[in-house]
C-alpha positions as CSV (number, residue, x, y, z in Angstrom):
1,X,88.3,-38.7,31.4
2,X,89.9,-41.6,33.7
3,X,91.1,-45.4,32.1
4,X,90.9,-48.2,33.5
5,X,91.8,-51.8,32.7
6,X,88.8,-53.7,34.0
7,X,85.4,-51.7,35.1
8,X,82.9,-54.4,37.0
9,X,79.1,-52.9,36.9
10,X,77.7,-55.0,40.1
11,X,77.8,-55.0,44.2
12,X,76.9,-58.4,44.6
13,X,78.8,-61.8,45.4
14,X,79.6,-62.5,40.9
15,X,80.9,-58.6,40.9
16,X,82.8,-58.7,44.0
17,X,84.4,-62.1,43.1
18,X,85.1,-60.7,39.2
19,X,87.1,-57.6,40.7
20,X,89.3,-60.0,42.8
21,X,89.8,-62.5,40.2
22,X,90.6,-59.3,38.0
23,X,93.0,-58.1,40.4
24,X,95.3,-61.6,40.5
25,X,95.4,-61.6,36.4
26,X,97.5,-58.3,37.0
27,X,94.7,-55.8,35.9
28,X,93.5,-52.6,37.5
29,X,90.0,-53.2,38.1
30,X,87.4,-50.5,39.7
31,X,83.9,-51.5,40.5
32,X,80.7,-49.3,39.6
33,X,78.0,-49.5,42.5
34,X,74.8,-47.6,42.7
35,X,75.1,-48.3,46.6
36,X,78.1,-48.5,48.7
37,X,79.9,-50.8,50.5
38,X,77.8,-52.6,53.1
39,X,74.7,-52.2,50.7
40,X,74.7,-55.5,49.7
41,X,75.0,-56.8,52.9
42,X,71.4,-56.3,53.3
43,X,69.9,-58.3,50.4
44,X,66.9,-60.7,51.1
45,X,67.8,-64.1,52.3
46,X,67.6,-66.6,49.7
47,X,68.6,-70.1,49.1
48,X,71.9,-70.8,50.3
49,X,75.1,-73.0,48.7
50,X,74.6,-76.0,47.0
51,X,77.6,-78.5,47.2
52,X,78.1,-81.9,46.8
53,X,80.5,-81.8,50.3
54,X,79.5,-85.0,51.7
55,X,79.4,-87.0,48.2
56,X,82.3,-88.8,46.3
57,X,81.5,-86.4,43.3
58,X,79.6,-84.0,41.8
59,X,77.7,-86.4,39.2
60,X,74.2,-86.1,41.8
61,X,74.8,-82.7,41.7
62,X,74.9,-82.0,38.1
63,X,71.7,-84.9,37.0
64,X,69.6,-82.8,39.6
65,X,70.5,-79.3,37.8
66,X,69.6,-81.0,34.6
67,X,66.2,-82.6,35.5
68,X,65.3,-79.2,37.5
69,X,65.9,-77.1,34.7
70,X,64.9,-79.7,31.6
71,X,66.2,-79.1,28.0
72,X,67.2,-75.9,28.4
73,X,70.4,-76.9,30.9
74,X,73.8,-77.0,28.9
75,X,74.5,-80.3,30.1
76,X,78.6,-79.2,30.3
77,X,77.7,-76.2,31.7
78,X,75.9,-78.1,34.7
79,X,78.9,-79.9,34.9
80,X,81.7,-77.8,35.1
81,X,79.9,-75.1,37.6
82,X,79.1,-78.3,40.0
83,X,82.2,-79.6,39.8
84,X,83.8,-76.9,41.1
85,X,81.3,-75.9,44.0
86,X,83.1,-77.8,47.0
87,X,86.3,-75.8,46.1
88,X,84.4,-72.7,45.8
89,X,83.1,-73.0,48.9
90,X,86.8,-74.5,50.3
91,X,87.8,-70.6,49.0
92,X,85.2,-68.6,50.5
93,X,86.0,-70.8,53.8
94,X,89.6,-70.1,53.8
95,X,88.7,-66.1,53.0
96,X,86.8,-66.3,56.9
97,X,83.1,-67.2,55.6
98,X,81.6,-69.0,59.2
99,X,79.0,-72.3,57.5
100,X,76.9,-74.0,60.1
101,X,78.4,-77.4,61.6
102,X,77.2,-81.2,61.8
103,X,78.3,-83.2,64.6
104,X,81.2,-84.1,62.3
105,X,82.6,-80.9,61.9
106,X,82.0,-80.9,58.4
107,X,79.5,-78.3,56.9
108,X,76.4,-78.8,57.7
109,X,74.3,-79.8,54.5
110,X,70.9,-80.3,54.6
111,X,68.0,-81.7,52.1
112,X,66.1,-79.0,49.7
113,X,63.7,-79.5,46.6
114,X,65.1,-80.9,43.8
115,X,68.1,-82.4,45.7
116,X,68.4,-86.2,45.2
117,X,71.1,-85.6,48.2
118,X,71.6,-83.5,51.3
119,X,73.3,-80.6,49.6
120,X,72.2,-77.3,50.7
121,X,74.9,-75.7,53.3
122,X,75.6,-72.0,53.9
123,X,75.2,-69.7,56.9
124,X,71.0,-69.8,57.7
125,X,69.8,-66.5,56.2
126,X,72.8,-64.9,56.1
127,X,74.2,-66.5,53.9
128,X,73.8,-64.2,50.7
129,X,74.8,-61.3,53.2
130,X,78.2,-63.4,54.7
131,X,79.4,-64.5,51.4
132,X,79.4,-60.4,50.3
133,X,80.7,-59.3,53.3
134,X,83.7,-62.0,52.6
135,X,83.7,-60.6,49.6
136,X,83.9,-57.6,50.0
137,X,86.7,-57.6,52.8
138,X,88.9,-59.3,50.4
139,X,88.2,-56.5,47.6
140,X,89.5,-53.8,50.6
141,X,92.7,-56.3,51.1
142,X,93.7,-55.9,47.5
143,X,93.0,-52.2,47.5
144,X,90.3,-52.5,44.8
145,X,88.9,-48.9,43.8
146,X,85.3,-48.9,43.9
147,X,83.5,-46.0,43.2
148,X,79.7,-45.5,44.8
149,X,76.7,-43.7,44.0
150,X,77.2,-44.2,40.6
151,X,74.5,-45.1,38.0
152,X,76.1,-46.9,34.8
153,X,74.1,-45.5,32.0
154,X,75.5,-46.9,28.5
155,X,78.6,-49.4,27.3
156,X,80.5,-47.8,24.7
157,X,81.3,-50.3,21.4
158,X,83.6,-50.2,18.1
159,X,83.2,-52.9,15.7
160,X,81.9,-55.2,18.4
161,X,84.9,-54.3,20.7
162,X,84.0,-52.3,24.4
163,X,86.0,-49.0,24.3
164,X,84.1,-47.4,27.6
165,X,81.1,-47.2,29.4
166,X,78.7,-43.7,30.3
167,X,78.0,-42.9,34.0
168,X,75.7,-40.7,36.2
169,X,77.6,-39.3,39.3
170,X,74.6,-39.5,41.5
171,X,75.4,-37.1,44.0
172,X,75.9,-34.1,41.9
173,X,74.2,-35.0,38.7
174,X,77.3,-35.4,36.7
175,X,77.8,-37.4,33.1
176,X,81.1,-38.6,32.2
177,X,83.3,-41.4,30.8
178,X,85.6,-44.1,31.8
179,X,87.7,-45.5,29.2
180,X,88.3,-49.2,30.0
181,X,89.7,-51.7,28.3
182,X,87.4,-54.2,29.2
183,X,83.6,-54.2,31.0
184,X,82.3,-57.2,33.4
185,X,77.8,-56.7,33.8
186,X,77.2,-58.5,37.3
187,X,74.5,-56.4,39.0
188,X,71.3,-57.8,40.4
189,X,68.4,-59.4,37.9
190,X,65.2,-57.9,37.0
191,X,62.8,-59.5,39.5
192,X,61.6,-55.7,40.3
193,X,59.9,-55.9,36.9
194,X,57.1,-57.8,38.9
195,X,57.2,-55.3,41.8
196,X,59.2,-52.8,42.6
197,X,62.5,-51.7,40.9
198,X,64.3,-51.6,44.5
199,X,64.2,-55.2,44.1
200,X,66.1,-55.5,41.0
201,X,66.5,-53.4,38.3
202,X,68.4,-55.8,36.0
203,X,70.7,-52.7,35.3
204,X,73.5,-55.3,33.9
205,X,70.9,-56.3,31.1
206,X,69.7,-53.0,30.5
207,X,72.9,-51.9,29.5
208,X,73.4,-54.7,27.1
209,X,70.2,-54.3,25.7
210,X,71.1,-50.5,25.2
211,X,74.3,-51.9,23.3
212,X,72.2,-53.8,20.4
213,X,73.1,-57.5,21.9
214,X,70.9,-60.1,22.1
215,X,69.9,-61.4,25.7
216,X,69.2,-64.8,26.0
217,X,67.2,-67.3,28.5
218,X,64.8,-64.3,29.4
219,X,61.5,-66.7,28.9
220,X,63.0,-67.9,32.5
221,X,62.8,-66.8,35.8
222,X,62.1,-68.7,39.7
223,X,58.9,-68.8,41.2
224,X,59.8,-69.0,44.9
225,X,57.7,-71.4,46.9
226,X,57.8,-69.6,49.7
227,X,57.0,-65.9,49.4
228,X,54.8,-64.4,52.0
229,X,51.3,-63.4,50.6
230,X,51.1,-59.9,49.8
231,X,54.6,-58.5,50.1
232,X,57.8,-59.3,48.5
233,X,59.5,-61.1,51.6
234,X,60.6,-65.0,50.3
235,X,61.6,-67.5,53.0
236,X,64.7,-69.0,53.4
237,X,63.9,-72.9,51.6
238,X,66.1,-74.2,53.7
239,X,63.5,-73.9,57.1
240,X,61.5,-77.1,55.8
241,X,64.4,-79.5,56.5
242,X,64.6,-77.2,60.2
243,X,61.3,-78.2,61.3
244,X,59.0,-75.8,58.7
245,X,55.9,-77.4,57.5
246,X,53.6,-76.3,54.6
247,X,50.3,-76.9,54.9
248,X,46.7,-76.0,52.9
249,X,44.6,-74.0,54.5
250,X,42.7,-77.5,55.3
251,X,45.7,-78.4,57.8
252,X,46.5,-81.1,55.6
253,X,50.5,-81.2,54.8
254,X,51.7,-80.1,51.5
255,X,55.1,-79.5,49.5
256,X,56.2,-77.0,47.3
257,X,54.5,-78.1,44.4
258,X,51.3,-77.4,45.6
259,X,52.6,-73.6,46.5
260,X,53.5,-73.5,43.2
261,X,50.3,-74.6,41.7
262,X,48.9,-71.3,43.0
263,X,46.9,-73.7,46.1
264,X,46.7,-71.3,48.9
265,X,48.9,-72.4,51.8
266,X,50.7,-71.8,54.6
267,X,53.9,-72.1,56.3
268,X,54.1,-73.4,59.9
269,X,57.4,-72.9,62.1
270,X,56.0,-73.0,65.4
271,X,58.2,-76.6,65.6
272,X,61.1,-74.8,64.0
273,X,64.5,-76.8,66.7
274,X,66.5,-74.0,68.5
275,X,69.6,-74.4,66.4
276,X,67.5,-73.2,63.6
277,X,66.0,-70.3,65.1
278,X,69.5,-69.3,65.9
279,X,70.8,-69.4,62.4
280,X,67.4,-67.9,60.5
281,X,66.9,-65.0,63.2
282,X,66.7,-63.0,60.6
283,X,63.8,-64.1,58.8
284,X,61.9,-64.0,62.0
285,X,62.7,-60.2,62.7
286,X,61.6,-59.6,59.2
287,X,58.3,-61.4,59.7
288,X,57.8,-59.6,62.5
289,X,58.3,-56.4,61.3
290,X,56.9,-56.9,57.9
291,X,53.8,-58.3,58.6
292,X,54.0,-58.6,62.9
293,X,53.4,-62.3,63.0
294,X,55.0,-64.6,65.1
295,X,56.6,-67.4,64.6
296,X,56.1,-69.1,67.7
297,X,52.4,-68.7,67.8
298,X,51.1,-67.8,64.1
299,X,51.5,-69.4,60.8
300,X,52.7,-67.8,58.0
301,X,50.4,-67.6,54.5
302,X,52.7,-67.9,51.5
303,X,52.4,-67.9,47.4
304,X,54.5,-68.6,44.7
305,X,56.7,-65.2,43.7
306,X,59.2,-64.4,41.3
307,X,62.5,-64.2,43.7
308,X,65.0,-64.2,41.0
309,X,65.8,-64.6,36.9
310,X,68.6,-65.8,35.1
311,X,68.5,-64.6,31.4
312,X,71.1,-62.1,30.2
313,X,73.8,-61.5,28.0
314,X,74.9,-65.6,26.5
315,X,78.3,-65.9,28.0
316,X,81.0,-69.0,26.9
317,X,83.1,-70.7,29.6
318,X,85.6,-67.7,30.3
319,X,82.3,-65.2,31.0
320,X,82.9,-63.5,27.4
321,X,79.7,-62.0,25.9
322,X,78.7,-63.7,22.6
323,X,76.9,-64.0,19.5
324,X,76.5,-65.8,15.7
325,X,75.5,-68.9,17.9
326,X,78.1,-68.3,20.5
327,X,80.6,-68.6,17.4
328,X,81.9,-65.1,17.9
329,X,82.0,-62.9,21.1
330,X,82.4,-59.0,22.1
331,X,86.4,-58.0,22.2
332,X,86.8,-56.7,26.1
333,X,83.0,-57.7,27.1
334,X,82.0,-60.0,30.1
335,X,79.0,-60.9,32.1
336,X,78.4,-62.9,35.2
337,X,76.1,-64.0,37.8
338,X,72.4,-62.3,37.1
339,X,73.9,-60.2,34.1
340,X,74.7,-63.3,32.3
341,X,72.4,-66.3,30.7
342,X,75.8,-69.0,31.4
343,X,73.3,-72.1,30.6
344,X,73.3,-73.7,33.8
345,X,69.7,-72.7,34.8
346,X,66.3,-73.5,32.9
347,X,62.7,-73.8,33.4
348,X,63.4,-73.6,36.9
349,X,66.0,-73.4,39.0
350,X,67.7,-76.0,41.8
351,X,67.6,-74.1,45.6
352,X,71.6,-73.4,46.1
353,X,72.6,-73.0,42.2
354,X,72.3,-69.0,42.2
355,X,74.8,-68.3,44.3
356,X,77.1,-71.3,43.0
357,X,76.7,-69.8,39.6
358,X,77.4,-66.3,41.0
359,X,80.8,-67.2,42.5
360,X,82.0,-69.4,39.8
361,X,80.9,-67.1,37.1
362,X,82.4,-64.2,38.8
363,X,85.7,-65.9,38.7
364,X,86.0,-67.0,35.2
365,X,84.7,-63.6,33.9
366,X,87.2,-61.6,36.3
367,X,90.4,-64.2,35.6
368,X,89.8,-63.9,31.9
369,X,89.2,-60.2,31.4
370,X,92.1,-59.0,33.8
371,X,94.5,-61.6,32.2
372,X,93.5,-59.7,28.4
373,X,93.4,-56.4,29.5
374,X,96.5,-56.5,31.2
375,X,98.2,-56.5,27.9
376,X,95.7,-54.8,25.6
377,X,95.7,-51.2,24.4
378,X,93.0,-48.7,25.1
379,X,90.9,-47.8,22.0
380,X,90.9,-44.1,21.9
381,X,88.3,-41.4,23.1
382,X,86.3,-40.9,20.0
383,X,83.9,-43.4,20.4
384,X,83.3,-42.6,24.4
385,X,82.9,-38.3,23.9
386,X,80.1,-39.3,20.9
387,X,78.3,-41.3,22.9
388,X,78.6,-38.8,26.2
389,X,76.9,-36.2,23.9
390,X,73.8,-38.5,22.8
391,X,73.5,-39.7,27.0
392,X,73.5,-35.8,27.8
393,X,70.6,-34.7,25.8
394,X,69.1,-37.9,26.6
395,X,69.3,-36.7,30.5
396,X,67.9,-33.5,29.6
397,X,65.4,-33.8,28.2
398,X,63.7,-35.6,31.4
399,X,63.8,-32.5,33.2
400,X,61.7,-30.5,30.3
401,X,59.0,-33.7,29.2
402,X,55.7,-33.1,30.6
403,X,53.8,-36.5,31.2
404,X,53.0,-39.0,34.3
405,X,55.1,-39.2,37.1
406,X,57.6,-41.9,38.0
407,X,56.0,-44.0,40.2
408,X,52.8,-43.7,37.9
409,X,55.2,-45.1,35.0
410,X,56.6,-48.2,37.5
411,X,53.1,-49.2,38.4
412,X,52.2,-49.1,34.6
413,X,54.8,-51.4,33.9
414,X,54.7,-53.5,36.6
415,X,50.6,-54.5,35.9
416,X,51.6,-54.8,32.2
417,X,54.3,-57.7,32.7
418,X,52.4,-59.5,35.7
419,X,49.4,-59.8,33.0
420,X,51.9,-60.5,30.0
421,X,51.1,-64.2,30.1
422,X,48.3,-63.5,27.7
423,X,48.5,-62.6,24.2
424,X,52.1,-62.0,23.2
425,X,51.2,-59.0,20.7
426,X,48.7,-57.3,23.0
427,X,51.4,-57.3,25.4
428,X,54.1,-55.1,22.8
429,X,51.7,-52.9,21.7
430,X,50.7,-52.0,25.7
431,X,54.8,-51.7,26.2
432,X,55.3,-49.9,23.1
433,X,52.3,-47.2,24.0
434,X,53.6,-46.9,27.2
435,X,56.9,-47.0,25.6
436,X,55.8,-43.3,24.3
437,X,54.6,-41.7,27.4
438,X,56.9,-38.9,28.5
439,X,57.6,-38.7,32.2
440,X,57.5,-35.6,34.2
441,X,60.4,-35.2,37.5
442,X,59.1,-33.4,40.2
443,X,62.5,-32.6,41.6
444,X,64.1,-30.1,38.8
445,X,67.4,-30.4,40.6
446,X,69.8,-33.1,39.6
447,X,72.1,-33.3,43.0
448,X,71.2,-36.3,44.6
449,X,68.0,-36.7,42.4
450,X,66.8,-40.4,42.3
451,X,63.7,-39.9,40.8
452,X,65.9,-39.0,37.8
453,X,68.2,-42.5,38.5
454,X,64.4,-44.4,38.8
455,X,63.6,-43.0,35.4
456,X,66.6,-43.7,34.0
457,X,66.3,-47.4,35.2
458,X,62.4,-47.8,33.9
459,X,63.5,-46.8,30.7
460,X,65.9,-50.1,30.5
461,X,63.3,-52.1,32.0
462,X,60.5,-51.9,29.6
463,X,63.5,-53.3,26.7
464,X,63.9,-56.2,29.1
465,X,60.6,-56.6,29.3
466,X,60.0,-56.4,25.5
467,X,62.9,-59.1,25.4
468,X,61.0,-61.5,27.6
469,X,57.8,-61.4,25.7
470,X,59.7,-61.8,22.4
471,X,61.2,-65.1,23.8
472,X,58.0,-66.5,25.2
C-alpha cells in the first residue's frame, strides 16, 4: 500500500494548479486522472479569462460577479478571487501561456455579458486547452507523479480527518489504497447529468457525497447561451464581440437573454473579422464536423444548455472542506475548482469567472494542504484496508446483478433530471426506484472494462442528483 503527502483527484486547470502549488509548500503530491496527460487538452471551448487588465482595480470586476450571481455571491469571496485575476494571469503568462494582442501590446480584452467593462481575454477557443497544457508542462518540470487510468472510487475518513482514498486501476481491474495525508477533489462538474457522463461525471462530488458531507450550491448550474441545437457543442461567448450576431428566426437581432428564454434563435458568423477566425478555428472545425455547417455560408441554430455547475463540497478561503456553518472543516480535506462550492458563483455565472475561480482555487487548496501535510503524520492503515474490503464486494457484485444495461441506466437518469423541475418528491421517488435497479455488465472481464468504470460513475451521480433536488 503506497503514502503520499498530497493525492489531487482532477486533470483539469484547479488540479493541475493544486499539485504545483502542493509541490512549492514542500509536499509530495501525486495526481489521480482517469485520462492521461494530454486528455485535458481536448475539453470543449468555453468562456475564456476574466480580468480587470485594463482597469485601475478590480472593484468593476467584483459588482458584476455580484449582480450576475445575486444573493447567493459571498460578497468577500467575489472580492478576493477578482482581485487576484490580473496576477493570475501575470503567472500563467510568465509559465509561456500565448493571450491574443491589442494594438497596445497589452492583452487583448474584449466585452462579454454581464461585463460592465471589456474584460474577457484568453487565447480564442483554446483557451481552456492552453491554460492546461501550461499547466501541465509545469507539473512535468517539478517532476510531479501522476498516475493515469485511474478511477478514484471512495475517501477514506477518521473522526472527520482523511486518512486515504480507494482506487480502481483501470487497466487491469485492480482495487487498492493510497494512504495520504491529505486529499484535494478538483475533477470536472456534473454537467453530464443532463447528457452524457463523458461530459462530466462530477466524480470530485461523488466522492464527497460517498463520504457523508454535505454539498452545497447544487440548486446552481450555467445555462449557456450559446449551445448548438441538438448536441452538446457550446460556442465560445466571446464570437459576439468578433463579429457573431444572434438573431430569431424572424432575422430580427437578439441577445442572450432571449436564448435563454428558450426563443428559438440563431447564431450568425458569416461577418465573423479574420483575426477572429484565426483564433476560434477551432469551433469552426467542430461545427463542421459536428453538424457540417459552414460558417461562411450557414447560420448556426442555438439553445440554452447546461455547459457547467458550480455546487460542491463548501470550501473556506484556504480550499479546506467544511461544515457546522463553515465553523469546523475536514482535517487533511480540500476541494477546488468544479469539486468545490467557494461562493463566488450563484444564480448564474459571469463568462470568464470559471476558469478564474479554477486557478485561484487551485492555488490556495494546493499551498495550504502541501504546507500541512508536509509536517503531519500519516494516520495508520486500519481505516483504509476496512474500507478496501466494503469497495471490493461492492465491485463484485456488478459482475453477478442481473438487471438493465448501462447505457439503459444513463438514459434513465438523464430523462429523470432534465424533467426534475416538476414536483420535487415525484422526482426522489423516480431516483430512489431507479436507485434499486440492478445493472447487468456485458463485459465479464475487468481489464480495461469501462462499462464497469461508467457504472461505477452512475452510481455517484444519481446522489448528486438526489442532492440537487433536495436543494431546489
Amino acid at each position: 500500500m503506497e503514502s503520499w503527502d498530497v493525492v489531487i483527484v482532477g486533470s483539469g486547470p484547479a488540479a493541475l494548479r493544486a499539485a504545483i502549488a502542493s509541490s512549492e509548500a514542500g509536499a509530495n503530491p501525486l495526481i489521480l486522472d482517469s485520462l492521461g496527460v494530454g486528455a485535458g487538452q481536448g475539453s470543449a471551448p468555453s468562456a475564456g479569462f476574466a480580468a480587470s487588465i485594463t482597469e485601475v482595480d478590480s472593484t468593476a470586476h467584483r459588482d458584476d460577479t455580484i449582480s450576475a450571481g445575486g444573493d447567493a455571491v459571498d460578497k468577500t469571496v467575489a472580492s478576493r478571487i477578482c482581485g487576484e485575476a490580473v496576477g493570475a494571469l501575470a503567472e500563467l503568462e510568465r509559465w509561456g501561456l500565448v493571450l491574443r494582442r491589442s494594438s497596445d501590446g497589452l492583452p487583448q480584452t474584449t466585452s462579454a455579458p454581464g461585463h460592465s467593462q471589456p474584460r474577457l481575454t484568453g487565447c480564442g477557443d483554446s483557451t481552456n486547452s492552453s491554460v492546461t497544457k501550461i499547466l501541465e508542462e509545469q507539473v512535468i518540470k517539478r517532476k510531479i507523479t501522476r498516475r493515469s487510468d485511474i478511477l478514484p472510487l471512495s475517501l477514506v475518513l477518521d473522526n472527520q480527518q482523511i486518512r486515504g482514498v480507494t482506487i480502481l486501476r483501470i487497466g487491469d481491474g485492480e482495487v487498492f489504497g493510497i494512504q495520504t495525508k491529505s486529499v484535494i477533489l478538483a475533477t470536472e462538474g456534473h454537467q453530464g447529468l443532463w447528457s452524457n457522463i463523458a461530459n462530466g461525471s462530477g466524480l470530485g462530488n461523488c466522492l464527497a457525497i460517498g463520504a457523508g458531507i454535505s454539498l452545497r450550491g447544487m440548486e446552481h448550474f450555467a445555462n449557456h447561451s450559446m449551445t448548438v441545437t441538438g448536441t452538446d457543442l457550446h460556442i465560445p461567448i466571446e464570437l459576439i464581440s468578433s463579429g457573431g450576431t444572434i438573431c430569431k428566426v424572424t432575422g430580427e437581432e437578439a441577445d442572450i437573454t432571449t436564448v435563454i428564454s428558450g426563443e428559438p434563435c440563431i447564431l450568425d458568423m458569416r461577418n465573423l473579422n479574420s483575426n477572429a477566425k484565426i483564433w476560434f478555428s477551432q469551433t469552426i472545425r467542430r461545427l463542421e464536423s459536428r453538424t457540417g455547417l459552414n460558417v461562411e455560408t450557414d447560420v448556426i441554430p442555438i439553445s440554452a444548455g447546461i455547459s457547467a455547475t458550480t455546487g460542491g463540497s463548501p470550501v473556506d478561503e484556504n480550499g479546506r472542506v467544511t461544515f457546522e456553518e463553515g465553523s469546523m472543516w475536514y482535517t487533511g480535506l480540500y476541494a477546488a475548482g468544479r469539486s468545490a462550492n467557494t461562493g463566488l458563483h450563484g444564480e448564474s455565472i459571469l463568462p470568464g469567472n470559471i476558469l478564474l475561480e479554477d486557478i485561484i482555487s487551485g492555488s490556495a487548496a494546493g499551498t495550504h494542504a502541501g504546507a500541512w501535510a508536509s509536517t503531519a503524520q500519516f494516520g495508520g492503515f486500519d481505516p483504509l484496508t476496512t474500507e478496501l474490503s466494503a469497495v471490493e464486494e461492492k465491485i463484485s457484485n456488478l459482475f453477478v446483478n442481473s438487471g438493465i444495461s448501462v447505457s439503459e441506466f444513463s438514459s434513465k437518469l438523464s430523462r429523470i433530471v432534465t424533467n426534475m423541475n416538476g414536483n420535487a418528491q415525484k422526482t426522489l421517488s423516480e431516483l430512489s426506484d431507479l436507485k434499486a435497479v440492478d445493472v447487468q455488465l456485458t463485459d465479464t472481464s475487468r481489464i480495461m472494462n469501462t462499462e464497469l468504470v461508467a457504472a461505477l460513475k452512475l452510481e455517484g451521480l444519481i446522489s448528486l442528483a438526489e442532492s440537487i433536488v433536495d436543494s431546489k
